[in-house]
C-alpha positions in Angstrom: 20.1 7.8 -15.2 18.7 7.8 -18.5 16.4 11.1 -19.5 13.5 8.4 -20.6 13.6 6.5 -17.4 13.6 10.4 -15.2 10.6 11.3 -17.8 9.1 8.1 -16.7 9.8 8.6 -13.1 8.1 11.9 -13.4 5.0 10.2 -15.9 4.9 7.7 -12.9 3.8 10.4 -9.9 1.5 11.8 -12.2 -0.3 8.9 -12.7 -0.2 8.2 -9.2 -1.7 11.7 -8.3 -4.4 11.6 -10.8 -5.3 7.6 -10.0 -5.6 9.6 -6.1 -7.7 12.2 -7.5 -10.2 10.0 -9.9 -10.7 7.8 -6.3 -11.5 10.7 -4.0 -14.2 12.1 -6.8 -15.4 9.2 -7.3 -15.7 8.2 -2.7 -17.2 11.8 -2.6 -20.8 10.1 -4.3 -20.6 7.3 -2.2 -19.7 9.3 1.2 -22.8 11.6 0.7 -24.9 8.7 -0.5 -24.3 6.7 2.4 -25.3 9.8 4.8 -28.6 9.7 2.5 -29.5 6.6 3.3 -28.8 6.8 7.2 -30.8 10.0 6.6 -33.7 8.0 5.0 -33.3 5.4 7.8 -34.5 8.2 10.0 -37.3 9.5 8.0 -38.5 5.9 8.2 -38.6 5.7 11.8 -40.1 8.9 12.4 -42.7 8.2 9.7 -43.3 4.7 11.4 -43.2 6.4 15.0 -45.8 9.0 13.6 -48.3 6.2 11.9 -48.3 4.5 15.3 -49.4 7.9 16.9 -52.2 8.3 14.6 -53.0 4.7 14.9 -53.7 5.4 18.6 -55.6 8.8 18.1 -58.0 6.5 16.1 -57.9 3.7 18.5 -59.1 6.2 21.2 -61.7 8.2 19.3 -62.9 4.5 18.4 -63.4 3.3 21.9 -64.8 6.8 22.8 -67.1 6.4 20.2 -68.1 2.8 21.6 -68.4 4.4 25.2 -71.0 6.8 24.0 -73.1 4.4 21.8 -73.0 2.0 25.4 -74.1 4.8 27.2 -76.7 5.3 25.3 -78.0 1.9 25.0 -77.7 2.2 28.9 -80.1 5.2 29.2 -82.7 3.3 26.5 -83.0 0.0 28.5 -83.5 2.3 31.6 -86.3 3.8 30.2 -87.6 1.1 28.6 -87.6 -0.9 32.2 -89.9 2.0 33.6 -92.7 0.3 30.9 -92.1 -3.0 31.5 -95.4 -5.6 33.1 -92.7 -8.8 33.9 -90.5 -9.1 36.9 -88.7 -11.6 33.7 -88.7 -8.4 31.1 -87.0 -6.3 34.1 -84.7 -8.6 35.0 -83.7 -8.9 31.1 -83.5 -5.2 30.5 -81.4 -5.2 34.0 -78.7 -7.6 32.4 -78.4 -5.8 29.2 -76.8 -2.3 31.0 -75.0 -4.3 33.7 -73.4 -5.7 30.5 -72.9 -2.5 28.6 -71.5 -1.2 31.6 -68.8 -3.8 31.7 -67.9 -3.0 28.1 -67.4 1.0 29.2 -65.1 -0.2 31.6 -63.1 -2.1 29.4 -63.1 0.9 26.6 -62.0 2.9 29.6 -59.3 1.2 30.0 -58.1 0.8 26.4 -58.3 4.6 26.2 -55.8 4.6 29.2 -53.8 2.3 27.9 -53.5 4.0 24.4 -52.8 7.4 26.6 -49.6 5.9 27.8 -48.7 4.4 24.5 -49.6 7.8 23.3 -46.3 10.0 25.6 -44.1 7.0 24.3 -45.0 7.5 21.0 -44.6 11.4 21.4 -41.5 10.9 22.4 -40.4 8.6 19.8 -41.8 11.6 17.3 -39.5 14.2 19.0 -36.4 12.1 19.0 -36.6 11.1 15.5 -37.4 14.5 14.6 -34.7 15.8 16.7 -32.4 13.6 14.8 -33.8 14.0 11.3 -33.1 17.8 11.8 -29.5 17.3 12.9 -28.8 14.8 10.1 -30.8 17.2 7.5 -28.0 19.6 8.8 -25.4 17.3 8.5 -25.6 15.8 4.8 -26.1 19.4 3.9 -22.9 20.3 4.7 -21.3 17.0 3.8 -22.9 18.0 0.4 -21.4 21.3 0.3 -17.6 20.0 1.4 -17.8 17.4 -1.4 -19.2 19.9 -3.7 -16.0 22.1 -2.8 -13.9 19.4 -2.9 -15.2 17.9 -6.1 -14.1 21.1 -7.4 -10.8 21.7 -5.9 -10.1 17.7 -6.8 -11.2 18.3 -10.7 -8.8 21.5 -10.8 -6.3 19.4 -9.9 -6.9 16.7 -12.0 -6.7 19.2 -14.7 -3.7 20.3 -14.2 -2.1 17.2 -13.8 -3.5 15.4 -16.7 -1.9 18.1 -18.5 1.5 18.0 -17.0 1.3 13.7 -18.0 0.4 14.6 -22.1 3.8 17.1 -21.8 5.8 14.2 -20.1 4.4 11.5 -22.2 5.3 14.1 -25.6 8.8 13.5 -24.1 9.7 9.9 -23.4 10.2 6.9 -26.4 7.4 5.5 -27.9 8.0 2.0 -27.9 9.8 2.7 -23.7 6.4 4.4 -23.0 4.1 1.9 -24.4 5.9 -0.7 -22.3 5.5 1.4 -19.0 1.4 2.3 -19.1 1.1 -1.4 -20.5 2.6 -2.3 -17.1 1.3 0.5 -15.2 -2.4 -0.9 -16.3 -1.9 -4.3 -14.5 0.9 -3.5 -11.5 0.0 -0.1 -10.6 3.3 1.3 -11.4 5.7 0.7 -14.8 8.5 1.8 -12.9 10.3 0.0 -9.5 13.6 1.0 -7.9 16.2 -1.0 -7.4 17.5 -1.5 -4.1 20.2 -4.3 -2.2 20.3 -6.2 -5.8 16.5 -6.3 -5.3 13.7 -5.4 -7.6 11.6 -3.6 -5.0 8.7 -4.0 -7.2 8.1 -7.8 -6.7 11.0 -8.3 -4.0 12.9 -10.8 -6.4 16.4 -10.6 -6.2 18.6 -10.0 -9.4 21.7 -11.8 -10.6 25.0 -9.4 -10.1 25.1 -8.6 -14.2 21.4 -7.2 -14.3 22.2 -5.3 -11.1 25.1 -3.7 -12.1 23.6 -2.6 -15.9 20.5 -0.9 -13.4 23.1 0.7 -11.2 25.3 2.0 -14.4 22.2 3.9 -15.6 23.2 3.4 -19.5 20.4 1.2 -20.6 16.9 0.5 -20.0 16.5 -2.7 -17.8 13.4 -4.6 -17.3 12.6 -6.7 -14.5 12.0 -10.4 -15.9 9.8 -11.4 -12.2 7.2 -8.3 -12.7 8.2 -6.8 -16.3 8.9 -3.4 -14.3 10.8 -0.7 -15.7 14.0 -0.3 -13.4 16.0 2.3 -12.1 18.3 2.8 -9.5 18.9 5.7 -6.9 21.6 6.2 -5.2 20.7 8.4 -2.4 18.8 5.5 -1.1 21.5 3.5 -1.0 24.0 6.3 0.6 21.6 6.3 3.8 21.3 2.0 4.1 25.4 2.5 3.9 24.8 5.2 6.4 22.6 3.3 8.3 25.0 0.3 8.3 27.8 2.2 9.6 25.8 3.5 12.2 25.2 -0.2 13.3 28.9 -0.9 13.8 29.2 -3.5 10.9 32.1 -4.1 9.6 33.1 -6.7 6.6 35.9 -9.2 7.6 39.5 -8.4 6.3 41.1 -10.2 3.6 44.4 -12.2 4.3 47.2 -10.8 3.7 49.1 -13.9 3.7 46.7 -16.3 1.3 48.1 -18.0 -1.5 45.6 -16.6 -3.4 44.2 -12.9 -3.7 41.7 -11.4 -5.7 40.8 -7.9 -6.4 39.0 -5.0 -8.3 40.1 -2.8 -10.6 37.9 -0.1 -12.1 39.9 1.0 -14.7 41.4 -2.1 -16.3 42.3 -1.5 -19.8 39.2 -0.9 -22.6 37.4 -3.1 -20.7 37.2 -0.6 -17.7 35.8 -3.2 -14.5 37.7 -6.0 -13.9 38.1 -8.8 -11.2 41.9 -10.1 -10.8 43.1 -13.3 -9.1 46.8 -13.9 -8.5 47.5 -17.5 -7.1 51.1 -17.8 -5.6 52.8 -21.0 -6.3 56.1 -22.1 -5.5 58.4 -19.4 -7.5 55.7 -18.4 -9.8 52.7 -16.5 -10.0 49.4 -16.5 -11.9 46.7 -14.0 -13.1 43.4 -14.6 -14.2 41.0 -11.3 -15.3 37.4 -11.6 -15.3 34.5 -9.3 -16.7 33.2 -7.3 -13.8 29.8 -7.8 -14.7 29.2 -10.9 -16.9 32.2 -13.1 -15.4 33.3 -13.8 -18.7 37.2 -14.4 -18.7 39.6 -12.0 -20.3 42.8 -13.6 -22.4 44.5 -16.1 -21.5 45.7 -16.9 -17.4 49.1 -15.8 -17.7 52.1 -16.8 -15.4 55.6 -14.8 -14.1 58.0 -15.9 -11.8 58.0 -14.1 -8.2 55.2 -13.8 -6.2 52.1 -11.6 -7.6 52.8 -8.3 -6.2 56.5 -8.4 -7.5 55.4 -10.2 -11.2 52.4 -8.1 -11.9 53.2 -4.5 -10.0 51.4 -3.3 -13.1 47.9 -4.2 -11.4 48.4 -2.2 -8.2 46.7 1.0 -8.5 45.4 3.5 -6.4 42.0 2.3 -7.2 42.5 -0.8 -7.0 40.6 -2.6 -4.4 41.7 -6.0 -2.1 38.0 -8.4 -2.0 37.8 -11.6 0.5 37.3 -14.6 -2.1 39.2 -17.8 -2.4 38.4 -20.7 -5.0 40.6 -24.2 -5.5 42.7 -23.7 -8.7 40.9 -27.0 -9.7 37.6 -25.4 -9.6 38.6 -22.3 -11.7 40.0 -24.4 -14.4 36.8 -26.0 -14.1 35.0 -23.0 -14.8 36.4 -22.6 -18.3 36.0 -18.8 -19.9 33.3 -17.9 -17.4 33.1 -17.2 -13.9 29.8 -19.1 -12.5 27.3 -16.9 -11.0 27.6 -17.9 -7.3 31.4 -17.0 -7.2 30.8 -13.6 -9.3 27.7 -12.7 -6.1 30.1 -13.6 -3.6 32.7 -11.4 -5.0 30.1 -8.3 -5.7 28.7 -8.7 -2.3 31.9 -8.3 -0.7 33.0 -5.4 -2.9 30.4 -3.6 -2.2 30.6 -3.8 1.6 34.2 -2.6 0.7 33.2 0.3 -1.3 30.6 1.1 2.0 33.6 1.0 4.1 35.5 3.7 1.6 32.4 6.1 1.4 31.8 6.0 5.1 35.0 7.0 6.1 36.5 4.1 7.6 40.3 3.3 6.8 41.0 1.5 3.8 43.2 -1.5 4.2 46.4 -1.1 2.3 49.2 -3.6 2.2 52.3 -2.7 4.2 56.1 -3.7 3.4 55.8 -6.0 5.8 52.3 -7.2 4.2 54.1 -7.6 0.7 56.8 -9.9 2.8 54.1 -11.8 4.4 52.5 -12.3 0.4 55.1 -13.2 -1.1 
């Protein structure tokens, strides 16, 4: 891996933990204001619960008050009717208390009906107060653990906003540029790659780009998402792992097809290199493609005996058998370079070989007998 793209990796997880830390000080606000406004939710209901109780404290002394004025209108008539001459002017006065006795009655019972209201309303006063206390006590402390938090989040911030100037006084200026211009609209500038995927946007890449991520020799960007990529491969040792575990196990290649194709990773200057030998009649033929871009390598040439016999040259230690067959036809066809579909296949299936090799599982070799069965 490249030291920029590790610097990067490193820039990345600080950014990450400070973005953390600015959202946390910034919820702490919100958290305690939203306790504040239960909390004044409560003061309101108390205050209204309160208003009403004083409402019916008036509401009493007021009937009280009309009680006693009755009353005494009641004790004026009677005098008066001691003075009166008329049967009429008694019967009069008579009517007048009879009615202001009916009105006491009904003051009455207001007043008991605003004495009931009154232990309701009581009780409404020591609930909410009850619960006005206990959330007074409550968004105090919230208070305090945001306040301690605040401060424990802010340290931190610190310190990493410090650690992200060191790492960005490290990495290229145009490479860095690239990844915060990224990270400002994705939320990362960096995404592995993983199974010839861009795990950043999940778009898979052609074998070429794959290979130049897995290499580690230049910076690749992903052309979906723009994402700087990099490639780990202790992720992939534990899918192999996992693959193994799962009894999967790629299909052998025959050893008695015309045709056979294979990888070497040491071929010549040119280091990675596919082979196809095609057996026909008493001649053989070799073709040599570009591991990574497909693009052919000389010219196809042609020996007499079969391929293993005409070109034992190829045969290496390293050298690796792949399942792939293609009509001759349709590789002349291809001219001087292999179409992508055929170079996936090929990758696909070396790959599963190489898992085979790491996991433990015996390589297949050609026997004598094999070589026979080739030719």
């Amino acid at each position: 891996m490249l030291p920029d793209i590790e610097k990067l990796l490193e820039l990345q997880v600080a950014d990450k933990e400070i973005r953390k830390l600015q959202d946390e000080i910034a919820a702490l606000p919100k958290r305690v204001a939203a306790i504040e406004q239960k909390l004044a939710g409560t003061k309101a209901r108390l205050e209204k619960a309160r208003v009403a109780a004083k409402g019916d404290e008036a509401n009493r002394k007021k009937f009280e008050s009309t009680i006693k004025d009755l009353q005494g209108k009641i004790s004026k008539y009677r005098d008066q009717s001691l003075d009166v001459k008329t049967n009429e002017q008694y019967k009069a006065l008579l009517h007048e208390i009879q009615f202001a006795e009916q009105e006491i009655r009904i003051n009455e019972d207001r007043i008991l009906e605003v004495m009931v209201n009154a232990e309701v309303r009581e009780k409404d006063v020591k609930a909410a107060e009850a619960e006005l206390k206990a959330e007074t006590a409550e968004i105090e402390k919230e208070k305090e653990e945001a306040r301690k938090t605040t401060a424990e989040d802010q340290a931190k911030l610190a310190e990493w906003t410090a650690k992200r100037e060191g790492l960005r006084s490290g990495a290229s200026a145009d490479l860095l540029r690239h990844y915060e211009r990224v990270m400002k609209f994705r939320g990362s500038g960096l995404a592995e790659v993983r199974d010839q995927k861009c795990m950043g946007c999940q778009v898979m890449l052609r074998p070429q780009t794959y290979n130049e991520v897995r290499n580690g020799q230049l910076v690749v960007i992903c052309e979906s998402c723009q994402r700087i990529m990099y490639y780990d491969s202790a992720h992939e040792l534990k899918a192999e792992k996992e693959l193994v575990a799962a009894g999967r196990r790629r299909a052998r290649p025959k050893t008695d097809s015309a045709q056979a194709w294979f990888y070497r990773p040491d071929y010549g200057e040119e280091g990675e290199a596919l082979l196809v030998f095609t057996n026909s009649g008493d001649a053989s033929s070799r073709r040599v493609y570009e591991m990574h871009t497909g693009r052919q390598l000389g010219d196809i040439l042609t020996r007499e005996g079969t391929y293993r016999l005409a070109f034992p040259e190829d045969f290496t230690e390293t050298t690796i058998r792949l399942n792939g067959h293609f009509d001759e036809k349709e590789m002349d066809e291809w001219g001087l370079e292999m179409p992508t579909n055929a170079l996936d296949i090929l990758h696909n299936d070396l790959r599963a070989a190489q898992i085979e090799r790491r996991s433990g599982h015996k390589e297949h070799t050609a026997s004598p007998a094999e070589h026979s069965a080739a030719s």
